[in-house]
VOPAGU-2260 file (C-alpha; in pm, 1 decimal, decimal comma):
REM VOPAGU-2260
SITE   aa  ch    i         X         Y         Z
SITE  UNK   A    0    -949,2   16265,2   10926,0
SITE  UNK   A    1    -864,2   15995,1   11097,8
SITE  UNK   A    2   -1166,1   15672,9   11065,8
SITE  UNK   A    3   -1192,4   15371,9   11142,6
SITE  UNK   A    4   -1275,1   15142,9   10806,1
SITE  UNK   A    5   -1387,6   14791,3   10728,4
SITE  UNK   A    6   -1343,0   14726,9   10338,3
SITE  UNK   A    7   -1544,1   14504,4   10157,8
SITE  UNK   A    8   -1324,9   14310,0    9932,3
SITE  UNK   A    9   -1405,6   14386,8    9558,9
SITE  UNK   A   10   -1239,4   14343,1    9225,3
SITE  UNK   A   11   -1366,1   14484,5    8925,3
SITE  UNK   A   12   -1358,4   14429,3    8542,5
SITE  UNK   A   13   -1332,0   14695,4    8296,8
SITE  UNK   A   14   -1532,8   14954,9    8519,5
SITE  UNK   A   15   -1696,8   14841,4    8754,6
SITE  UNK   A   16   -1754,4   15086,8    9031,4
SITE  UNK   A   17   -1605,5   15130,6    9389,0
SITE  UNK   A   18   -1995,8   15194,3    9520,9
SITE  UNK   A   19   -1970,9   14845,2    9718,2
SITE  UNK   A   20   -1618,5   14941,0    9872,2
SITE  UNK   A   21   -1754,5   15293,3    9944,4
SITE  UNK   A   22   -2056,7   15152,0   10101,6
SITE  UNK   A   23   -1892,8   14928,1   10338,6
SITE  UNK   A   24   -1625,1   15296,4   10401,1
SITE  UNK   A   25   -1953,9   15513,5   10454,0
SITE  UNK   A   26   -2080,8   15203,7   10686,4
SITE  UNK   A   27   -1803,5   15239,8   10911,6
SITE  UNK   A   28   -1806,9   15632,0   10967,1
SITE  UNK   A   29   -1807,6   15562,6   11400,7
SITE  UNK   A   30   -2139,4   15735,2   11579,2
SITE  UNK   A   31   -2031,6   15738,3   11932,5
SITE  UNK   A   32   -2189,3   15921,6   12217,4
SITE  UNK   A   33   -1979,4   16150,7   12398,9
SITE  UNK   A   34   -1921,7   16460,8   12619,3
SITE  UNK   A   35   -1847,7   16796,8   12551,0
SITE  UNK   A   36   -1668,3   16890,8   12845,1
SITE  UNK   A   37   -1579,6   17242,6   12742,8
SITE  UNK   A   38   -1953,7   17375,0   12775,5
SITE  UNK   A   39   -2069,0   17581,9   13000,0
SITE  UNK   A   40   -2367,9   17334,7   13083,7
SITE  UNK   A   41   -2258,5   16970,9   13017,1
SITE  UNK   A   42   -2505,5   16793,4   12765,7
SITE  UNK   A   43   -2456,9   16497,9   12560,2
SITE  UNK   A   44   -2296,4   16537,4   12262,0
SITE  UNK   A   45   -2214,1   16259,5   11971,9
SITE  UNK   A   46   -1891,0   16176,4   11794,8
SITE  UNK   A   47   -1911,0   16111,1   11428,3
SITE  UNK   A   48   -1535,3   15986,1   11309,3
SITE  UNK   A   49   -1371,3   16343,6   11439,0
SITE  UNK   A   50   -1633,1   16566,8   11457,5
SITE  UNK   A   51   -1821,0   16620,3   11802,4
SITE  UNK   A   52   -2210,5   16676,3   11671,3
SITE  UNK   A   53   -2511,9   16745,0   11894,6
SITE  UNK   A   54   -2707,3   16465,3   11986,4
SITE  UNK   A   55   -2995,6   16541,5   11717,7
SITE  UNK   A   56   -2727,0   16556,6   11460,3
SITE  UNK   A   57   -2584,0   16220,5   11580,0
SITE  UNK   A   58   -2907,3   16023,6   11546,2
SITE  UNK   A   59   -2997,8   16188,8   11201,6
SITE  UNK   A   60   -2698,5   16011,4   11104,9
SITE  UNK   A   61   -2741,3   15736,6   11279,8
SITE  UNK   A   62   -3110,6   15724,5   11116,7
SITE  UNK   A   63   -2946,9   15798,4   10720,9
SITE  UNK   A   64   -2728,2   15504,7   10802,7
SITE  UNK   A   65   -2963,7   15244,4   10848,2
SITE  UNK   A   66   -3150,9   15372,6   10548,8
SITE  UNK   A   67   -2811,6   15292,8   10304,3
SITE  UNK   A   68   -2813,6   14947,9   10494,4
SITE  UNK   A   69   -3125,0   14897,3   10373,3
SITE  UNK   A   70   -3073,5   15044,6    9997,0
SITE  UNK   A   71   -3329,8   15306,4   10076,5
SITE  UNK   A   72   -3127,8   15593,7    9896,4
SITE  UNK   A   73   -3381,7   15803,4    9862,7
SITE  UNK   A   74   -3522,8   15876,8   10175,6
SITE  UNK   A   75   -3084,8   15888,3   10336,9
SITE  UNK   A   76   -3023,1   16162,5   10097,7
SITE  UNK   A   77   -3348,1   16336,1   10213,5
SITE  UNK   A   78   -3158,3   16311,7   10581,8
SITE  UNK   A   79   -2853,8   16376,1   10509,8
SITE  UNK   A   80   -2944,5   16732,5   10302,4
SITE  UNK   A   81   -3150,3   16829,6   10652,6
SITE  UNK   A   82   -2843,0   16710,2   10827,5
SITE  UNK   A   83   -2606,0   16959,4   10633,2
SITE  UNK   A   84   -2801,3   17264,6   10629,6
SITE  UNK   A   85   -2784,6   17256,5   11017,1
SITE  UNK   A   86   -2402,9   17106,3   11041,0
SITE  UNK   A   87   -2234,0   17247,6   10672,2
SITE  UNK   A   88   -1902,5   17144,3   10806,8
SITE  UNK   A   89   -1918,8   16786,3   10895,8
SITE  UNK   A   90   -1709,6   16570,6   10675,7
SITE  UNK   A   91   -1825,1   16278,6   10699,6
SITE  UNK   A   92   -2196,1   16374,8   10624,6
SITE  UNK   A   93   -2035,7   16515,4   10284,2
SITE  UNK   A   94   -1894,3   16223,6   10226,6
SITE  UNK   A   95   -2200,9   16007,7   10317,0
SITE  UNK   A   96   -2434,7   16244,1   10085,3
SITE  UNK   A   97   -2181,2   16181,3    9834,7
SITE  UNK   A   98   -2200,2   15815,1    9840,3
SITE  UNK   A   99   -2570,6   15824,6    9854,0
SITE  UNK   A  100   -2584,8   16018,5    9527,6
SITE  UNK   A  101   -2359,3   15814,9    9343,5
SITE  UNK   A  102   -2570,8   15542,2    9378,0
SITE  UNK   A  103   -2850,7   15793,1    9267,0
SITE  UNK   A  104   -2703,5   15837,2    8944,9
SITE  UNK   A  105   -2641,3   16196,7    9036,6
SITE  UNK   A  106   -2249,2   16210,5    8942,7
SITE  UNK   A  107   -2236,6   16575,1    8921,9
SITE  UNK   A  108   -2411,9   16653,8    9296,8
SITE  UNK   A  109   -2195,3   16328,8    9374,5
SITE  UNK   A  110   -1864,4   16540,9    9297,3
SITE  UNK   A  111   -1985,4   16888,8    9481,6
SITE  UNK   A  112   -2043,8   16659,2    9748,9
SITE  UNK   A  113   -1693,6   16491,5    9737,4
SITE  UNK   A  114   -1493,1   16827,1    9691,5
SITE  UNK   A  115   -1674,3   16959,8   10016,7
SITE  UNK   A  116   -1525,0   16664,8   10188,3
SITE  UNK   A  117   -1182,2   16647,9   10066,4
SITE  UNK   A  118   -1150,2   17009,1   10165,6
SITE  UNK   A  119   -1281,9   16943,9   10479,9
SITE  UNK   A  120   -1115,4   16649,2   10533,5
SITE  UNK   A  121    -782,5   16644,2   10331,7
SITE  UNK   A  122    -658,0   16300,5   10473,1
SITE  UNK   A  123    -933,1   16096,3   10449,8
SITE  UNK   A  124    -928,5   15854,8   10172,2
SITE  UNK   A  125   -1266,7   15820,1   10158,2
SITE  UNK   A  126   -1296,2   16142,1    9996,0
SITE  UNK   A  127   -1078,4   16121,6    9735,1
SITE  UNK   A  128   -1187,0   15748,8    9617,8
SITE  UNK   A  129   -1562,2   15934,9    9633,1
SITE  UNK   A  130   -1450,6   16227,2    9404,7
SITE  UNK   A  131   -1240,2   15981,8    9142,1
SITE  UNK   A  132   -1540,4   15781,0    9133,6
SITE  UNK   A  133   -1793,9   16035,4    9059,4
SITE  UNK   A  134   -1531,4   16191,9    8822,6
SITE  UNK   A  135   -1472,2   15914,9    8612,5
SITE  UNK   A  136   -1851,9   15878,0    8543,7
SITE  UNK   A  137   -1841,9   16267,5    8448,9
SITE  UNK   A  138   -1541,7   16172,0    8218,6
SITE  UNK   A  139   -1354,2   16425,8    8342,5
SITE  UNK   A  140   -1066,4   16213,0    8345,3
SITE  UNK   A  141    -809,9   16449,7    8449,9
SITE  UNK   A  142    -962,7   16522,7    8793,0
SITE  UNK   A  143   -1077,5   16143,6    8836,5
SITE  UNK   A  144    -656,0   16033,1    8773,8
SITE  UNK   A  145    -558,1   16321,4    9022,0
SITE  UNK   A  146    -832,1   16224,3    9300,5
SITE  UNK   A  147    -722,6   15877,5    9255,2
SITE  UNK   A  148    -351,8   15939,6    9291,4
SITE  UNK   A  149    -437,7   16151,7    9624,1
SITE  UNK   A  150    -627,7   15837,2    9763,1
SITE  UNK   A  151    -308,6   15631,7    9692,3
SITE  UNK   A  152     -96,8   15831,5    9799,7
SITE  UNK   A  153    -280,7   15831,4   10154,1
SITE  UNK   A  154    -309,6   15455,0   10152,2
SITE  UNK   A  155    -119,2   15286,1    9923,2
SITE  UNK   A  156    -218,5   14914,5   10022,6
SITE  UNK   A  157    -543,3   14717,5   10092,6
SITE  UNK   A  158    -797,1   14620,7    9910,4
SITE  UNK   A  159    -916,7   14902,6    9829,3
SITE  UNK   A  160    -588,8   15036,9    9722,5
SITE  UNK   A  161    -590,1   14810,9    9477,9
SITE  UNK   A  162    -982,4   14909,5    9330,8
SITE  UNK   A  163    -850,5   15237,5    9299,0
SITE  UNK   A  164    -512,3   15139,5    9146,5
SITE  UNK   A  165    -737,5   14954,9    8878,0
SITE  UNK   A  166    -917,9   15239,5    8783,6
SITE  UNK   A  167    -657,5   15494,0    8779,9
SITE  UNK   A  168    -473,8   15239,8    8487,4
SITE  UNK   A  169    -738,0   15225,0    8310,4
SITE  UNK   A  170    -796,6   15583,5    8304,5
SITE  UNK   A  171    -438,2   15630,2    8229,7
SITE  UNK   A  172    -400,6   15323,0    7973,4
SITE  UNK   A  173    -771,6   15295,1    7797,9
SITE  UNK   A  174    -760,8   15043,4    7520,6
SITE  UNK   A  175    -696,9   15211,7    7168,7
SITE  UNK   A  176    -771,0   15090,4    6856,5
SITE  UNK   A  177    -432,5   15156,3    6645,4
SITE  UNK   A  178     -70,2   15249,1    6648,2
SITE  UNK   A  179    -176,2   15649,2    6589,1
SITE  UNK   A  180    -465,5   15654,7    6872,4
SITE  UNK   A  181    -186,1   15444,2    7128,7
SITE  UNK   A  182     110,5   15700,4    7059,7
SITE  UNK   A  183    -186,2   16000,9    7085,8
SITE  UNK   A  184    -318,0   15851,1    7417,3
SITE  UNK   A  185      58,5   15823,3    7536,3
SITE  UNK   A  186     112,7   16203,8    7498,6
SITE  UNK   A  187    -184,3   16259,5    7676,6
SITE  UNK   A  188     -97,2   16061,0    7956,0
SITE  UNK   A  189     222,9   16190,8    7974,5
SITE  UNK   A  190     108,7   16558,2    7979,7
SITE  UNK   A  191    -158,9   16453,4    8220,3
SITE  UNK   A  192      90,9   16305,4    8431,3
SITE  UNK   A  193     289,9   16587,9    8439,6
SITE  UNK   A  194       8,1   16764,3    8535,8
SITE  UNK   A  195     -69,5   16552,6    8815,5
SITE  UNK   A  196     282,7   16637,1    8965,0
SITE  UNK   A  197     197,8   17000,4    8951,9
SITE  UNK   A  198    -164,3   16963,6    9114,3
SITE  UNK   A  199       4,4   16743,1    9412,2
SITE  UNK   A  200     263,7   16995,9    9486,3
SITE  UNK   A  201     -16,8   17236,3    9569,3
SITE  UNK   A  202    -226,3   16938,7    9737,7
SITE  UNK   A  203      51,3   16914,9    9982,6
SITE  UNK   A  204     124,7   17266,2   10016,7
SITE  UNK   A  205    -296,6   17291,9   10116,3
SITE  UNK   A  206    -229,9   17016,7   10369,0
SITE  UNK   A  207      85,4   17175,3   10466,3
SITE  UNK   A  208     -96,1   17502,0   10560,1
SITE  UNK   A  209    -364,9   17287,5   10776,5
SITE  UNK   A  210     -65,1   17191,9   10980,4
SITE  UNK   A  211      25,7   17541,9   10994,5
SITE  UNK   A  212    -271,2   17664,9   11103,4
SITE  UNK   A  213    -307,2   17386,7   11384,3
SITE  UNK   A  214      55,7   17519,5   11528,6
SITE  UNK   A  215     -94,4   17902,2   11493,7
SITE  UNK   A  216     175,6   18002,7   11202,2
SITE  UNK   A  217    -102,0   18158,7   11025,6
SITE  UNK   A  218      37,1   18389,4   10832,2
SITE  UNK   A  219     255,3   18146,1   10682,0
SITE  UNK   A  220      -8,1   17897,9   10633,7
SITE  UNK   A  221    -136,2   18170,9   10433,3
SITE  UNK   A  222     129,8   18214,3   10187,5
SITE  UNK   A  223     121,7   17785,3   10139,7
SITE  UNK   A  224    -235,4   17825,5   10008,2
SITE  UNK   A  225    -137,4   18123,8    9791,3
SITE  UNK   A  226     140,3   17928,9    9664,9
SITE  UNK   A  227    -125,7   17643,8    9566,1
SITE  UNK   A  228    -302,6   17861,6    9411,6
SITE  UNK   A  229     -33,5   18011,3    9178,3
SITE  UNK   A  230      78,1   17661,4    9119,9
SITE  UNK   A  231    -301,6   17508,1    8983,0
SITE  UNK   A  232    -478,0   17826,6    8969,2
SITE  UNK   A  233    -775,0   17601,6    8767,0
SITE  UNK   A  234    -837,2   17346,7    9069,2
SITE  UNK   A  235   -1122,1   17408,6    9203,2
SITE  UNK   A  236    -974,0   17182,8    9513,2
SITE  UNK   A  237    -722,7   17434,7    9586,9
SITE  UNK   A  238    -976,1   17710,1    9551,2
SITE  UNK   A  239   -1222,8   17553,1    9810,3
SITE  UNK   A  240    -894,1   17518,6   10076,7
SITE  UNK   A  241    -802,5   17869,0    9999,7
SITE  UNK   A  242   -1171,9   18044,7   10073,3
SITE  UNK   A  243   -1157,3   17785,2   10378,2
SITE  UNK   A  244    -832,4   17865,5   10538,5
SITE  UNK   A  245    -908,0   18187,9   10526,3
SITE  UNK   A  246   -1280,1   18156,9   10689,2
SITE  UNK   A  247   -1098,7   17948,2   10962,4
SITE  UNK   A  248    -848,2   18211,8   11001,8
SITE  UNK   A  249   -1076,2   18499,7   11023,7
SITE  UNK   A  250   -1278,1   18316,3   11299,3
SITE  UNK   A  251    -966,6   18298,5   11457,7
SITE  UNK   A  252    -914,9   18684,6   11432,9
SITE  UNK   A  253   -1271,8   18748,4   11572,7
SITE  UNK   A  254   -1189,8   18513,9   11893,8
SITE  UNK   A  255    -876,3   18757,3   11941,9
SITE  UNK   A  256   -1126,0   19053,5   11898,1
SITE  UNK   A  257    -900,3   19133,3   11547,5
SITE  UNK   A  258   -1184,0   19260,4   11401,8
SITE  UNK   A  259   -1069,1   19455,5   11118,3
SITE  UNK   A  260    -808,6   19206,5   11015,0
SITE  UNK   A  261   -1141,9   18930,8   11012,4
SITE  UNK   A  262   -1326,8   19168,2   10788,6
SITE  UNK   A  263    -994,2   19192,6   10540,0
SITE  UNK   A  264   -1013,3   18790,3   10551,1
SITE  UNK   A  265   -1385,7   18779,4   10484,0
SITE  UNK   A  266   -1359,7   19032,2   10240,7
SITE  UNK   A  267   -1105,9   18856,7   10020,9
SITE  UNK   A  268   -1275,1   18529,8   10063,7
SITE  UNK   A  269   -1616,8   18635,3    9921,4
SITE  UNK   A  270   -1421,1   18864,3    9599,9
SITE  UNK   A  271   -1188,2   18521,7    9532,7
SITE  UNK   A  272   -1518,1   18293,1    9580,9
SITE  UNK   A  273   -1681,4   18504,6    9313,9
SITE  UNK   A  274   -1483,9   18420,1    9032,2
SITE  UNK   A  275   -1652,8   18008,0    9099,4
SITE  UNK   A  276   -1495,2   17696,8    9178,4
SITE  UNK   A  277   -1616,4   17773,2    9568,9
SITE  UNK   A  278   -1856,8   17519,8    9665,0
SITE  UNK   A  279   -2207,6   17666,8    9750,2
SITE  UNK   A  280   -2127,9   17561,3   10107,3
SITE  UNK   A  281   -1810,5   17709,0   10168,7
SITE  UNK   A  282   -1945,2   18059,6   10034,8
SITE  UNK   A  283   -2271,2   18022,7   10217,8
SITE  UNK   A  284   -2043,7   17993,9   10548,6
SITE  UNK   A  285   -1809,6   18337,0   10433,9
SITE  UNK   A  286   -2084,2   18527,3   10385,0
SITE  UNK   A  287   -2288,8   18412,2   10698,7
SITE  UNK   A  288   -2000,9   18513,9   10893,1
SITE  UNK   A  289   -1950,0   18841,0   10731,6
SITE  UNK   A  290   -2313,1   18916,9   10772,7
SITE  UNK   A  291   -2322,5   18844,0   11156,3
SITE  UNK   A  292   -1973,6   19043,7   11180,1
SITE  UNK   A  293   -2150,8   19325,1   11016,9
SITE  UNK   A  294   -2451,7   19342,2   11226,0
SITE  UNK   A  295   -2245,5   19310,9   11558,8
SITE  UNK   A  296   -2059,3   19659,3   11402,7
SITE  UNK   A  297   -2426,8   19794,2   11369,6
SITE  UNK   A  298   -2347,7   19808,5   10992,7
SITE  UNK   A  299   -2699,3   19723,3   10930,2
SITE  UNK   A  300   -2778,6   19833,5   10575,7
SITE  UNK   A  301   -2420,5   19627,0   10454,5
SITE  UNK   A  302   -2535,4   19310,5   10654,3
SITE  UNK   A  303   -2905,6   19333,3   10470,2
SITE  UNK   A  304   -2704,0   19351,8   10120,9
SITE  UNK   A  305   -2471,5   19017,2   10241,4
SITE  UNK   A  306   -2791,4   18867,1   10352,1
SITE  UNK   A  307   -2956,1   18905,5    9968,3
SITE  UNK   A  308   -2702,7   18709,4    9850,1
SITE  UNK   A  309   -2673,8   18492,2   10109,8
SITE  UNK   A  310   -3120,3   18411,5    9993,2
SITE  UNK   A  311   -2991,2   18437,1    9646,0
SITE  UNK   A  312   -2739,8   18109,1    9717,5
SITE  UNK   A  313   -2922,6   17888,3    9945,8
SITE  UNK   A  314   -3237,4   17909,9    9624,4
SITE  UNK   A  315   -2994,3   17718,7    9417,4
């Protein structure tokens, strides 16, 4: 996801938070009016970092914006949830929710919020800072070090780079009070870090099987996720890239008129997103498309018993 971004330079001591540096990134996600040349009937349409929105969508961003400018948290995150239940896929409203609940105090709808966007958005580094932040104030450590790592490892320098290089040492190297705790912490870091080179290897095959998919190798795009997955079967990262690629690929099918090889994709997507780690997004947007599939088929009475669930979900 490619974005333009104005840091705002920050150092921290002990642990203080990225929220200023991810304020100024979320400040600089580009609103841009545009046109969508491939419609039938040309109508304006807006540009929000990659993502071509309607022109509704564009000002409610536009609109949430102004409302961070002006601290008014609240009242963005009330925009930005309207936003995303009429555009689930944009990125950068993830990541902008994110932010805004972060400085909420809401760490744990902070991280849903972040995972949506690194999934949707696997380059951005943004994202990643976003989910090591609201991590780290979960104390789930081991996610916060491998989020943080991903963000470095997509830009390695700046300012910001160097925020997020502080907190991943002191994640990695918290003081300890004696010989025993330091030699205890070091195995843990060690193991962690070996960890860490087992979650990337199936970060990378993820982003390798976005490539594929762009180039229209999808089967082997395919087997790259379900190589992530046997790598870190526990990352719930992986997991929400799997039950994507494969709603991207069965959209795919249904553009070809594949329909039975669509319904095998949907199908698989909504038994793997059952066993969790799926955001409620991503499953929302399988089952949606399995229930319109269905009803196109005439296969009324199975698209009423997608639909329950789909009710059951969305009352979370």
């Amino acid at each position: 996801m490619k974005t333009q971004i104005e840091f705002v330079a920050l150092r921290r001591t002990k642990m203080v938070s990225l929220m200023v540096a991810l304020l100024a990134l979320s400040g600089s996600m580009l609103v841009q009016p545009c046109e969508a040349k491939q419609q039938v009937q040309m109508k304006q349409m807006f540009k929000i970092g990659d993502d071509i929105v309607s022109v509704e969508a564009g000002q409610a961003f536009s609109s949430a914006q102004k409302l961070i400018d002006s601290r008014n948290y609240s009242e963005a995150a009330t925009v930005l949830k309207s936003l995303l239940d009429k555009e689930p896929n944009l990125a950068s409203a993830h990541y902008k929710y994110g932010f805004v609940l972060l400085q909420l105090s809401k760490d744990a709808e902070a991280q849903a919020e972040a995972k949506t966007c690194t999934a949707l958005a696997p380059t951005f580094f943004g994202g990643w800072a976003l989910l090591g932040e609201s991590s780290a104030n979960l104390k789930q450590n081991y996610l916060a070090i491998t989020s943080y790592m991903k963000a470095l490892e997509l830009q390695p320098t700046g300012e910001n780079a160097d925020i997020v290089r502080e907190n991943l040492q002191e994640l990695q190297n918290p003081p300890v009070a004696d010989a025993a705790e330091n030699a205890a912490e070091v195995e843990t870091v060690n193991a962690q870090n070996n960890a860490n080179m087992k979650i990337n290897r199936a970060f990378k095959l993820c982003n390798n099987a976005t490539d594929l998919f762009a180039q229209k190798k999808y089967e082997e795009g395919l087997q790259d996720c379900r190589d992530a997955l046997t790598i870190a079967p526990d990352s719930d990262q992986v997991k929400e890239s799997f039950v994507i690629y494969l709603n991207n690929y069965a959209a795919d099918c249904i553009h070809k008129e594949d329909l039975k090889h669509a319904e095998a994709l949907m199908t698989e997507a909504i038994s793997f997103q059952k066993k969790g780690g799926v955001t409620a997004s991503s499953c929302l947007t399988t089952l949606t498309n399995y229930e319109r599939l269905l009803r196109f088929q005439g296969r009324t009475d199975e698209a009423q018993a997608i639909m329950a669930q789909i009710k059951s979900i969305s009352k979370r």
